[in-house]
Each structure stands twice: as C-alpha cells, then as structure tokens.
C-alpha positions, 0 to 999 in steps of 0.5 A: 556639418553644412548649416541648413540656410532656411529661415526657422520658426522664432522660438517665441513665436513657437512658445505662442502657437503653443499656448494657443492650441493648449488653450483652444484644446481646453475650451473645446474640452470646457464647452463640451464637458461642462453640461454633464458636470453641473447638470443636476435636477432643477425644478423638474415639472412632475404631476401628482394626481389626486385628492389635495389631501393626498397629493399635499403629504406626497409633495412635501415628501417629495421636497423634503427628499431632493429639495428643489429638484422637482416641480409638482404640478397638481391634476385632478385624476390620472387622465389629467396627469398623462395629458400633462405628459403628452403635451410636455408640460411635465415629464412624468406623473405620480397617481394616488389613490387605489391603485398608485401609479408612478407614469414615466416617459422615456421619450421624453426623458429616459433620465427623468424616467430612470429617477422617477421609477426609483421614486416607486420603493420610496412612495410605496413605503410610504403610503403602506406606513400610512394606510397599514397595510402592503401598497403596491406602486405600479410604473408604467411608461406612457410614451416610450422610445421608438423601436429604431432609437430605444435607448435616446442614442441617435435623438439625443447625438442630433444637434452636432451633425446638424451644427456640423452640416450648417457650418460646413455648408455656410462656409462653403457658400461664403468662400466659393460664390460671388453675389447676394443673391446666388448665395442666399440661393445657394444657401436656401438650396443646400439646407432644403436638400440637407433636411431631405436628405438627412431626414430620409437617414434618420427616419428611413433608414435608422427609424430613429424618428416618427412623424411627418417626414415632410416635416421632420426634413423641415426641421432640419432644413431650418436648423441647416439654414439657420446655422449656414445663414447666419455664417453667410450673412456675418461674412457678407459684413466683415468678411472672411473673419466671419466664418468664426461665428459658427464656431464660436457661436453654434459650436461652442456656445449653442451645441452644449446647451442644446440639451438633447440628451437631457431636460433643459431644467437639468442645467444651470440658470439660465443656460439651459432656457437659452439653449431653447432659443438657439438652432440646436437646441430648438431643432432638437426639441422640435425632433423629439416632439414630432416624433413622440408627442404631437399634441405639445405646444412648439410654437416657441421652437419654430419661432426660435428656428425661423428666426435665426434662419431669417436673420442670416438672409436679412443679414447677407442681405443688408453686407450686400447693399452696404457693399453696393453702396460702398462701391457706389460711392467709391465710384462718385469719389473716382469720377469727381477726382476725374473731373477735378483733374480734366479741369486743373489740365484745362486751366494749365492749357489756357495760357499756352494757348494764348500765348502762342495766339499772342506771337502769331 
C-alpha cells in the first residue's frame, strides 16, 4: 500500500474547527429562536373607553387575569378609543357602555388581536353577572390586514431580506472599489436602486403593502443604506475584518429583536425597545405604519433609520482621511529618510574630494 505524501489537516486543528462550527451553529440557533421563546405579554397598551366607574372594575379584572400583561389606557368614548388604535398608541381597545365593543387591529398585531378577542367571553360574562342580564360583546377589527398579506406572513418575514440585502451590498462595495468616494457613490446607489426595486416587488407585485411607493422604496433604501454603510465605513477603518460587523451586529443582534412579527412589548426588557432603535426593527415598524396607519407618530423611526445610514457614510469617511494621513506621513518619514541619506553621501564625499585636491 503506497503512503499518500500530502501533508494532512492536524487532528487538534481538526478538533478546533469542529468545536468552532458547533458553536457558531448554536448561536445562530440561540439568536434566531430565543424571541419566540421568551416573547410574552409585557404591558401591552389597551384602551378602555367609558365612564371611570366602569372602566375602573374592568381594568382590575383585566389585571387580576394576566397580571402584568396589559396596559390600560383611559378614553373617554369609542371614537376616543380608535383614534388611540389608528395612531398606534395602543393596540386595541375594550368599549363599555351599551353596546360593549372589543376593537382589535390585525395590522397591527394579529397576536394581540387573537389575545384581546379571546378577552370578549371573559368580558361578557362579566358585565352580564353584573347587570343581570345577557351582554353582548361584539369584536370588530378597525385596521385590518391588506388583501396581498392577510395573514402578516410577507410584512412580519421583511427584516431579513433587507438585513440580507445590505450585508451583501456593503460587502461587495467594500471588497470590490478602491476610493471614499466611489464607495460611498457605490453604495448611495446600490440602496437607492435596492428600495425601488424591492418596493416595486413588495407593493406591486405581492401587494403586501399600501401606501406612497416613493416612500415605501425610501424606507428600504435607508434600511439597505444603513446596514451596507455601516459595513463600508468599519472596513474603511480596520479593514477586511470589518465585513463582520454585519453579521455580528445586524444579523445576529438587530434581526432578532426587530419584532416584525410580534409587539416590541412582547419581548424581555430592554430588548425589544432597542430593537426600535436599530435598521431592521425601525424599517419594519416604519413599513407597517405607511401601510396601514398614516396618522402614527414615526418621527423616532426615521431618526433611528437616518442615523445608521449617516453614521457608515461619516464612518467611510473619517477610515478615508486617517488613511490619507497615514500616507501622508509615511510619505514625509520617506522623504526625510531620503535627505538624511544624500546628506551622510555627501559628508562621506567631502574628504575624498580633498584629498585628491591636496596631491595634485
């Protein structure tokens, strides 16, 4: 039997790669599984509409049933109550009166709307113990999901391609161009066409969204943008190594948390307010509210948004200048060394010259 010359792979380095993988498996696994397994109610903001002499029993009921889980917010009637709903200060509402009314928004969140219509047995039992006779409680979802998404699937599944998207994107440019600038053009134009593009699938083509398609496409340029610019600012820094910020940072940290799927509330503290304040999460939030709730506050959301997007440019920008000066001074150190070397010539020269001046 012939021995095989070629060198082999050391068993301990072997042993390592191993272990290595097993563990990146694991985290990957941990990251992307460990929201659905602590998510639970966490003060979810719910209105209750009515006099204070009602609303006052019903919210204690409502304590002393899931303590903790919901946040009751006082209105005054059940106009009161879905204005609440269609800003997004709260997701869903609880009416009293004579005609009791539980409003649920599946746009929203279809958990929450699933979790408050199970509240409507539990209130008309109640309220007919208490006046003695048969209530009625009626459940009426006030924003509903669009005909192209109506079950949340392609609106809560958004973050990861657009994680995705801008990784691919800010390690391409950071691998493949040379120069600040033509990156940060490279860049600026691979997120502009990606939110035109991607906007034109999602609300053309699916009709999983409504809204301004100019500014649906804007809201996934900026999310492209501020993934892929914060990848080509680190690597403007540190280098090649830097292409690990997007999957460390977007990937594993933002994406889980982004609560796309689910209420921000749902997960542990502080996690899921973070997640608001990071690409994926902001750009998810900011999708669901052009779509189906125009009269929200998203000033934060486009902050958050803006804000990682300028930080890769100013970061790209700031790798470029320490660069430049690096060179420059490399160029002076070189150009001293220079001189310093002509002048020791020079001084070695002098006497030879003199001497020969001296035996002529």
């Amino acid at each position: 039997m012939s021995h095989d010359p070629r060198p082999h792979t050391p068993w301990r380095r072997l042993l390592g790669v191993g272990v290595a993988l097993t563990t990146l498996a694991t985290v990957l696994v941990l990251a992307f599984l460990w929201p659905a397994h602590t998510s639970e109610p966490h003060d979810l903001p719910v209105a209750v509409a009515g006099p204070a002499a009602a609303t006052a029993p019903v919210a204690a009921a409502l304590e002393e049933r899931a303590p903790g889980a919901l946040d009751v917010v006082p209105a005054d009637d059940r106009q009161a109550a879905l204005d609440l709903v269609e800003t997004r200060e709260v997701y869903g509402a609880i009416v009293l009166g004579a005609e009791p009314e539980v409003l649920v928004s599946t746009a929203s969140s279809a958990v929450v709307a699933q979790q408050l219509s199970a509240l409507a047995p539990f209130l008309q039992a109640q309220l007919s113990a208490a006046t003695g006779a048969p209530v009625t409680v009626a459940v009426t979802d006030v924003v509903p999901l669009g005909a192209g998404d109506p079950r949340g699937a392609v609106i809560g599944a958004v973050t990861l391609p657009l994680v995705m998207g801008g990784m691919i994107g800010g390690i391409a440019v950071s691998l493949t161009v040379v120069g600040v600038w033509r990156r940060v053009t490279a860049v600026t134009a691979y997120s502009v066409l990606a939110g035109l593009a991607v906007a034109g699938v999602l609300q053309g083509w699916y009709g999983a969204l409504a809204g301004s398609y100019v500014v649906v496409a804007g809201i996934i340029g900026l999310a492209v943008l501020a993934v892929a610019g914060v990848i080509v600012g680190v690597v403007s820094i540190v280098g090649r190594p830097g292409v690990a910020i997007g999957p460390v940072l977007f990937l594993l940290v933002a994406n889980p948390i982004a609560s796309a799927a689910q209420p921000w509330q749902m997960l542990p503290a502080p996690w899921g307010a973070i997640g608001q304040w990071m690409p994926p999460g902001a750009a998810a939030a900011l999708l669901r509210d052009e779509s189906y709730f125009p009269r929200a506050a998203t000033g934060q959301l486009w902050t958050a948004l803006v804000a990682w997007a300028v930080l890769g440019l100013v970061l790209a920008t700031v790798g470029h200048f320490r660069d430049a000066g690096a060179a420059s001074r490399a160029a002076l150190a070189e150009a001293e060394a220079a001189e310093r070397t002509h002048h020791e010539q020079d001084v070695r020269e002098r006497p030879a010259v003199h001497a020969v001046d001296v035996q002529v």
